[in-house]
Short mmCIF file of the C-alpha atoms (twelve columns), coordinates in Angstrom:
data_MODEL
# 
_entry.id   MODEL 
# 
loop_
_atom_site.group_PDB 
_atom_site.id 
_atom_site.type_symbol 
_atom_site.label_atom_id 
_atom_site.label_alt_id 
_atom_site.label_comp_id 
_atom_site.label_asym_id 
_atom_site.label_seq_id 
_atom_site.Cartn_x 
_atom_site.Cartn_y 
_atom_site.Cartn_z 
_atom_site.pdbx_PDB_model_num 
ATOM 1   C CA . UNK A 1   95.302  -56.286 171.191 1 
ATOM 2   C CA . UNK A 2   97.160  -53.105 170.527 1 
ATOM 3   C CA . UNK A 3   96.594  -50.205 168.415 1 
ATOM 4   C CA . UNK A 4   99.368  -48.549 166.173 1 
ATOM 5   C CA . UNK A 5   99.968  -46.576 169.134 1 
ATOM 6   C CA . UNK A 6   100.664 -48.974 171.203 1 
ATOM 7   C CA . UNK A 7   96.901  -48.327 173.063 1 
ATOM 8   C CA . UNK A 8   95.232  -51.249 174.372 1 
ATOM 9   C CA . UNK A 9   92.276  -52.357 172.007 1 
ATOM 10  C CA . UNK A 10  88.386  -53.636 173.579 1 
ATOM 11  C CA . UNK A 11  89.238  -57.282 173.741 1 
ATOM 12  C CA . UNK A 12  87.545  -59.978 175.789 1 
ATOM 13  C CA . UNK A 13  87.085  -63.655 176.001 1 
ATOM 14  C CA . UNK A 14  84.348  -64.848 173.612 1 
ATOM 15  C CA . UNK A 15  83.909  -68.142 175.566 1 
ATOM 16  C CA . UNK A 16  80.852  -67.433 177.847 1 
ATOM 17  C CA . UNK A 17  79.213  -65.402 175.585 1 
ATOM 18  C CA . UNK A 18  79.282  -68.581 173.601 1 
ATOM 19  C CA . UNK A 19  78.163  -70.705 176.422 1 
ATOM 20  C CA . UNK A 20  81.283  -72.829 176.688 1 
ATOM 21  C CA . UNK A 21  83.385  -72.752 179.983 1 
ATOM 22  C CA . UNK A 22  87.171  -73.064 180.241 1 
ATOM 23  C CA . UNK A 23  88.669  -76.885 180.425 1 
ATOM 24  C CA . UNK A 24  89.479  -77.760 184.556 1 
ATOM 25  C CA . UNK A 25  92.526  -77.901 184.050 1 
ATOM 26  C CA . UNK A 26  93.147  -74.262 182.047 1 
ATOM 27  C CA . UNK A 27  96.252  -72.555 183.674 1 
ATOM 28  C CA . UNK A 28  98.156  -75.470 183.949 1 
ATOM 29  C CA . UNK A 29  101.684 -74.374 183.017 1 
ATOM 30  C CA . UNK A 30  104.259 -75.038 179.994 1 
ATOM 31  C CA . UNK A 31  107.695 -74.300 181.329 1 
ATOM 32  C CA . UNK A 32  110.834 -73.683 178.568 1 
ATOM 33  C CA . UNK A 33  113.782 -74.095 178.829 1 
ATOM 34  C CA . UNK A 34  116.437 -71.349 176.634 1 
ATOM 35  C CA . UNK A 35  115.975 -72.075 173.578 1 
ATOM 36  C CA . UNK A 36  112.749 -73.830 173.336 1 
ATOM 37  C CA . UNK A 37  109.600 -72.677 171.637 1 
ATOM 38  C CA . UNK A 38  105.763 -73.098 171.982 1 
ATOM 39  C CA . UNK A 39  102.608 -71.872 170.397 1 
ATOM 40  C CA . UNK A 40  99.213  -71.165 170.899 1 
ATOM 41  C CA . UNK A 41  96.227  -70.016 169.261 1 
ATOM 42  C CA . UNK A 42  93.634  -67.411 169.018 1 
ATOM 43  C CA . UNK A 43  90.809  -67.603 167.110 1 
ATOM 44  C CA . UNK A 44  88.707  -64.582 166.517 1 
ATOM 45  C CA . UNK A 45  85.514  -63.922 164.465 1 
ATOM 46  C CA . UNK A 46  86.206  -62.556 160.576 1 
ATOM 47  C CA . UNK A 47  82.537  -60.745 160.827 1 
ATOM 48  C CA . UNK A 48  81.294  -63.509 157.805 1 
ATOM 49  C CA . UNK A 49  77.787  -63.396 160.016 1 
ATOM 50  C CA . UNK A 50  77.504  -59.655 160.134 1 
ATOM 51  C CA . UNK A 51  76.241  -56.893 157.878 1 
ATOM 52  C CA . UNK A 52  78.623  -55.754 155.291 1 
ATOM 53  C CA . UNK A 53  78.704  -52.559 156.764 1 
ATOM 54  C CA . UNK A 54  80.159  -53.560 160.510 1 
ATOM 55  C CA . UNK A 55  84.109  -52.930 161.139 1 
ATOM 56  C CA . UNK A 56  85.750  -53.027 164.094 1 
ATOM 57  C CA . UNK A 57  89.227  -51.588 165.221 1 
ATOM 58  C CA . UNK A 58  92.291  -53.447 163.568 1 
ATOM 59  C CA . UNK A 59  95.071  -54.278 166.073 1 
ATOM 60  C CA . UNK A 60  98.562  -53.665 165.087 1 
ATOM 61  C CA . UNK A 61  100.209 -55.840 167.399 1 
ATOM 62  C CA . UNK A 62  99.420  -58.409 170.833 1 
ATOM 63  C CA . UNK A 63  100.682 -57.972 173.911 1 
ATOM 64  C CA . UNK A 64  100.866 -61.879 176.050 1 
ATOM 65  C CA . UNK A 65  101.574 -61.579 179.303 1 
ATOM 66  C CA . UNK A 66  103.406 -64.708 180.329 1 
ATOM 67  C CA . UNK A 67  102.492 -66.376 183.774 1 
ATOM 68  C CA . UNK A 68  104.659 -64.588 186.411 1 
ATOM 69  C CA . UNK A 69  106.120 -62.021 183.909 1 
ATOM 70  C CA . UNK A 70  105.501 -58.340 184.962 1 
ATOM 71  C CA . UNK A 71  105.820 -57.205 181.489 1 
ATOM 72  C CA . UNK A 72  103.721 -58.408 178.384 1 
ATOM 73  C CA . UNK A 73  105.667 -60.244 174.907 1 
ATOM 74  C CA . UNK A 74  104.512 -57.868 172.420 1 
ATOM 75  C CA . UNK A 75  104.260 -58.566 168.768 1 
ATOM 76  C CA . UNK A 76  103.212 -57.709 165.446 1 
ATOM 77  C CA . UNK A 77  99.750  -59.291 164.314 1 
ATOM 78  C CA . UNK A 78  96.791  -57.559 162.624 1 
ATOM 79  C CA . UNK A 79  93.045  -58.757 164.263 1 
ATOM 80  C CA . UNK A 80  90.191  -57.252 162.678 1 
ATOM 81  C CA . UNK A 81  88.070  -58.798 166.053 1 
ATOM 82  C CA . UNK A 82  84.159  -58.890 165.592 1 
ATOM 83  C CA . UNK A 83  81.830  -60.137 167.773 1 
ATOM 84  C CA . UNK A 84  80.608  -63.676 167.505 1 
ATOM 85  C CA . UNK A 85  77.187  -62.802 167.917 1 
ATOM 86  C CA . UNK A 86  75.485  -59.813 166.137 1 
ATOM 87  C CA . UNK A 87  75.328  -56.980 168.676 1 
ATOM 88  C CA . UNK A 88  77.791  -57.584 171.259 1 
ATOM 89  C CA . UNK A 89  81.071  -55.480 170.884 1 
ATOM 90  C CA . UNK A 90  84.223  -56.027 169.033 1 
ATOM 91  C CA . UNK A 91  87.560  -57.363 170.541 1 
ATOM 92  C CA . UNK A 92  86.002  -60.779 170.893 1 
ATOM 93  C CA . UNK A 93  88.821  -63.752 171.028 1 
ATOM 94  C CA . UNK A 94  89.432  -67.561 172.167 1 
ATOM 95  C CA . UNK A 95  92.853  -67.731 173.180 1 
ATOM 96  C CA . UNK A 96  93.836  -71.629 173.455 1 
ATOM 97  C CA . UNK A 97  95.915  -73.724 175.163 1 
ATOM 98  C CA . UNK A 98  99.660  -73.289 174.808 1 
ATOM 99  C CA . UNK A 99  101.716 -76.317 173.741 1 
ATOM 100 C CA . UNK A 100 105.103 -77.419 172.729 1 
# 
C-alpha cells in the first residue's frame, strides 16, 4: 500500500494474527503469456468491529511485486486497512491466490 506520495504504507499479512496458516502449496506460480490476464484478491478489514472513532491511513495506490520482477506493478486502489482485531495496527490484508 502506497500513500499519495508514493510512500510505502504499514501493511502486513493478517493471516497469523488470525490463526490461519498459508495453503502448502502457496507460491506455486501462474505464468502468462502476452496478452493474458489474471486476478487476485485482497481482502482487508472495513473497521465494522471497531470504535467509530478509529481511522487508519488510506492508500492511494498498490504496489505487487511479481515473482522474479525487480520492480513492483503499481496501481491505483484506495484501502482504508484496519486491523482485524481491536488493538493491533492498521495495514492489515489477506492477499489470495492468483488465478486465471
Amino acid at each position: 500500500m502506497l500513500d499519495a506520495a508514493g510512500t510505502p504504507l504499514p501493511t502486513h499479512d493478517a493471516l497469523p494474527s488470525l490463526g490461519v496458516t498459508a495453503p502448502a502449496d502457496a507460491g506455486t506460480s501462474v505464468i502468462l503469456d502476452p496478452g493474458d490476464d489474471a486476478s487476485f484478491t485482497i481482502t482487508y478489514s472495513d473497521g465494522s468491529q471497531l470504535p467509530p472513532s478509529a481511522s487508519c491511513p488510506t492508500s492511494s495506490a498498490l504496489a505487487v511485486t511479481p515473482e522474479g520482477s525487480p520492480r513492483p506493478v503499481i496501481f491505483s486502489y484506495s484501502i482504508e486497512a484496519f486491523p482485524y482485531i481491536q488493538g493491533e495496527q492498521c495495514g492489515s490484508v489477506i492477499v489470495g491466490e492468483i488465478g486465471r
